[in-house]
N, C-alpha and C positions, 0 to 999 in steps of 0.2 A: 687693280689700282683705282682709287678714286680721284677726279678732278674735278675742282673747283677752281674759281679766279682770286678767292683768298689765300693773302699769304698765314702760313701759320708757323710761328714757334713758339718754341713749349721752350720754357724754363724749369727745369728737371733736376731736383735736390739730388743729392749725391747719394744717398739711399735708398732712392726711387729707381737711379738707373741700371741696376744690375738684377731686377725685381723682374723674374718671369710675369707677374701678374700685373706689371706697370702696364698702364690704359695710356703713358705717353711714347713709351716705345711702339705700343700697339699703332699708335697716329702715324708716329713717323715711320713706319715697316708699309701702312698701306695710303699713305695721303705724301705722291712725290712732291717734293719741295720744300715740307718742313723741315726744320733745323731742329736742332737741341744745344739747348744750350747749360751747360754743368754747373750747379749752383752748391758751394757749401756756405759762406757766410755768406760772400756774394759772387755775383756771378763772375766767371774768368773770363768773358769779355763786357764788356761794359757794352750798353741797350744803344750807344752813338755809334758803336760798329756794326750792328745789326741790322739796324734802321735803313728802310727801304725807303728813296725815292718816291713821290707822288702816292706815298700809302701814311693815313693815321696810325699810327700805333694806338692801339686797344689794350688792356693789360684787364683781364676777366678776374673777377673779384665780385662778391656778394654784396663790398660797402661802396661800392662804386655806382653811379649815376644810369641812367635809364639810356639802352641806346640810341641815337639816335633816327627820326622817323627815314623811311626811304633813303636808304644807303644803298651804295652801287661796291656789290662786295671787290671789286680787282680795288677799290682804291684802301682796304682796309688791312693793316696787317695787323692777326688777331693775337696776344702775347697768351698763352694758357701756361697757368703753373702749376708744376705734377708735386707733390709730397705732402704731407699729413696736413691737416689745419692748421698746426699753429707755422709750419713751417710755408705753408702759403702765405698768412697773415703776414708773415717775415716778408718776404719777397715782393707781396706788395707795397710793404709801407717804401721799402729801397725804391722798387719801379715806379712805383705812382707819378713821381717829378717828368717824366719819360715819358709819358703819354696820356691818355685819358684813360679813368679807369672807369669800365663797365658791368653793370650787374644785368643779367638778364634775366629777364620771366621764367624762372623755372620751378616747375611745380612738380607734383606726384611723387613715388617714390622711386628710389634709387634699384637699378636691376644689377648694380655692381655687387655681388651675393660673396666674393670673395676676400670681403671683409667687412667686419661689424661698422657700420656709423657710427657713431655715438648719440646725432639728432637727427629729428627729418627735415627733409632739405638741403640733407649734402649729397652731392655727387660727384663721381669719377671725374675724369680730366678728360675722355672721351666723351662721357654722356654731356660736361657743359659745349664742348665742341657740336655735339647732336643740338645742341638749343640754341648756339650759335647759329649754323647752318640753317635751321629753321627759323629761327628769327629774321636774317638775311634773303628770305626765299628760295633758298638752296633746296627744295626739298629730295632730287633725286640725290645729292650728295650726301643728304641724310640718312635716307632710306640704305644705302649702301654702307655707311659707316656704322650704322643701325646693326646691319646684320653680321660685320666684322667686331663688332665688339660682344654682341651674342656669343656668338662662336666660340671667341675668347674666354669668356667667362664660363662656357658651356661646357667648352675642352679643357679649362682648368680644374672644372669642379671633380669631371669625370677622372682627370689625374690623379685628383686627391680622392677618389675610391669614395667620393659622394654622393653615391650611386643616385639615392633616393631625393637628395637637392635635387641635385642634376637635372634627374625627372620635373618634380614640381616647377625647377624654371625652366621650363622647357613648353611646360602646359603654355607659357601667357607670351610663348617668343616665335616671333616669326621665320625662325630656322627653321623650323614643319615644312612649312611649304615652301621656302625661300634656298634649302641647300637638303632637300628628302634623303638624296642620295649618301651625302656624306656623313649627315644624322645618323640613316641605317647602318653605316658601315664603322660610324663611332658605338655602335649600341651592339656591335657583334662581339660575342664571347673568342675571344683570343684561346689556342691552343695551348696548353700549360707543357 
């Protein structure tokens, strides 16, 4: 399990939640305390029932505002939203009134291999939570959510009998040296 002092919930399209390869199920299985919350046009509870005491609500979005300098993460609760693009775009325009919406520095390319992007510069719902976390100075909570979303995407490739992806992401992921043993034992021929 991972901990931090940020609160986190994920607002989670109704398509996204029942998705082996959701990256916000993935959050909420290994980061106690976040919530989900079920979104089809809008969410079924409204963002005034959620809303924590002595925390900003954050709602993570690429058109949103830079965050701000030297934040103390227990006072931030971070909103992330899991489902396609346009259906994020939805959800923010609803949340936006709700709290400040934040873009954060994120660069490079996306290691979420389990589905096509369509541009660079989008990424998973866990990897913004990784930029989050590191923006915030979390960095061991990073490194940990780091190697839980690896896995993820590592063990779902190898599900889908993607043998030779598999490999190649694996060349540039700190799973090698980070979990040796259970790589090895993902990587043993099963008896037929």
């Amino acid at each position: 399990m991972i901990t931090t002092p940020l609160q986190v919930d994920i607002v989670i399209h109704d398509r996204e939640r029942h998705r082996p390869s959701s990256t916000g199920n993935l959050i909420a299985r290994v980061l106690p305390g976040t919530r989900l919350h079920p979104w089809r046009n809008v969410t079924t509870t409204p963002p005034a029932a959620w809303r924590l005491p002595g925390r900003e609500l954050w709602i993570l979005h690429p058109r949103g505002a830079p965050p701000p300098a030297r934040v103390d993460p227990a006072g931030v609760q971070a909103v992330l939203l899991d489902g396609a693009w346009t259906e994020a775009a939805a959800m923010a325009r609803v949340l936006a009134p709700e709290g400040r919406l934040v873009a954060l520095p994120m660069a490079g390319e996306s290691r979420y291999w389990l589905r096509a992007q369509a541009d660079a510069g989008r990424f998973s719902t866990a990897e913004a939570l990784m930029f989050l976390l590191r923006t915030l100075g979390l960095d061991e909570a990073h490194d940990a959510l780091r190697v839980q979303f690896e896995l993820h995407v590592y063990a779902h490739l190898r599900a889908r009998g993607r043998a030779e992806l598999a490999a190649a992401f694996l060349a540039d992921s700190p799973l090698r040296s980070a979990l040796p043993d259970l790589i090895a034992q993902l990587n043993t021929r099963r008896p037929r």
